[in-house]
C-alpha positions as CSV (number, residue, x, y, z in Angstrom):
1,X,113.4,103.3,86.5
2,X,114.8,105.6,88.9
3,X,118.8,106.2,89.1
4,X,121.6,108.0,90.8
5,X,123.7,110.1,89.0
6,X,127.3,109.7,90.3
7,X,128.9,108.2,93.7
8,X,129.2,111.6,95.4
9,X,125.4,111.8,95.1
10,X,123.5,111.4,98.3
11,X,119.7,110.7,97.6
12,X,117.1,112.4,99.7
13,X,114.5,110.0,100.6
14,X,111.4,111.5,101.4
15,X,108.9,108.7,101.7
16,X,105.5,108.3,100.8
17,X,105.1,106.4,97.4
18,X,109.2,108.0,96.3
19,X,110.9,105.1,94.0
20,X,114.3,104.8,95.3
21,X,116.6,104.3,92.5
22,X,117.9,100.9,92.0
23,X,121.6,101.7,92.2
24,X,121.5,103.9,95.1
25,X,124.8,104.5,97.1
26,X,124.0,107.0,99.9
27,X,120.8,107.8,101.6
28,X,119.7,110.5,103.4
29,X,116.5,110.7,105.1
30,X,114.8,113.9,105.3
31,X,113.2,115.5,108.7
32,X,109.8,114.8,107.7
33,X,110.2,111.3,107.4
34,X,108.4,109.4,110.7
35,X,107.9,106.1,108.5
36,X,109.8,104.1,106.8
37,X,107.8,101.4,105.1
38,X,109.0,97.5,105.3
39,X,111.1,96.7,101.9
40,X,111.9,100.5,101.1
41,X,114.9,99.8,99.9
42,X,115.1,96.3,99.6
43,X,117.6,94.9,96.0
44,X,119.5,98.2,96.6
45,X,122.5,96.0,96.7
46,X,124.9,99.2,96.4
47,X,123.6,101.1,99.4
48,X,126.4,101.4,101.7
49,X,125.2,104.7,103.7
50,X,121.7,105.6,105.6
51,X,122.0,108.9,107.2
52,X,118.9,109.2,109.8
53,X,117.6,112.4,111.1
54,X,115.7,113.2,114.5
55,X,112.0,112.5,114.4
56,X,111.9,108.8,112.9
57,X,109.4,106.9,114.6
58,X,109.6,103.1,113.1
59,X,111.3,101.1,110.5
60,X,110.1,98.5,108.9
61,X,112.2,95.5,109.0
62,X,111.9,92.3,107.3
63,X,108.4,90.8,106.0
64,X,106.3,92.0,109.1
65,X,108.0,93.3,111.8
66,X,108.4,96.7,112.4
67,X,111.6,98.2,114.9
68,X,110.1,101.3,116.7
69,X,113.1,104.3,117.8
């Protein structure tokens, strides 16, 4: 299992099939991300920070619905 290193970190998501670490704090995603896929970071229950970048196209949300930007 995937894990951050300390609380300072900020973890680069880059998408695709990436395993975001279960104890996540702060997220950044990168530029080449369009697509964020429905329950990408779902049980991260320490996530308090998501840092989007131009260029995101939709976010899934929920069991089926997606949010287009």
């Amino acid at each position: 299992m995937a894990e951050a290193q300390d609380d300072d970190e900020i973890f680069v998501y880059m998408g695709g099939d990436q395993v975001v670490p279960m104890d996540v704090k702060r997220v950044r995603i990168d530029k080449s991300v369009k697509i964020i896929p429905t329950r990408a970071f779902q049980g991260r229950t320490r996530l308090i920070d998501v840092e989007f970048l131009d260029g995101m196209k939709k976010l899934g949300i929920g069991h089926s619905m997606a949010a287009p930007f």
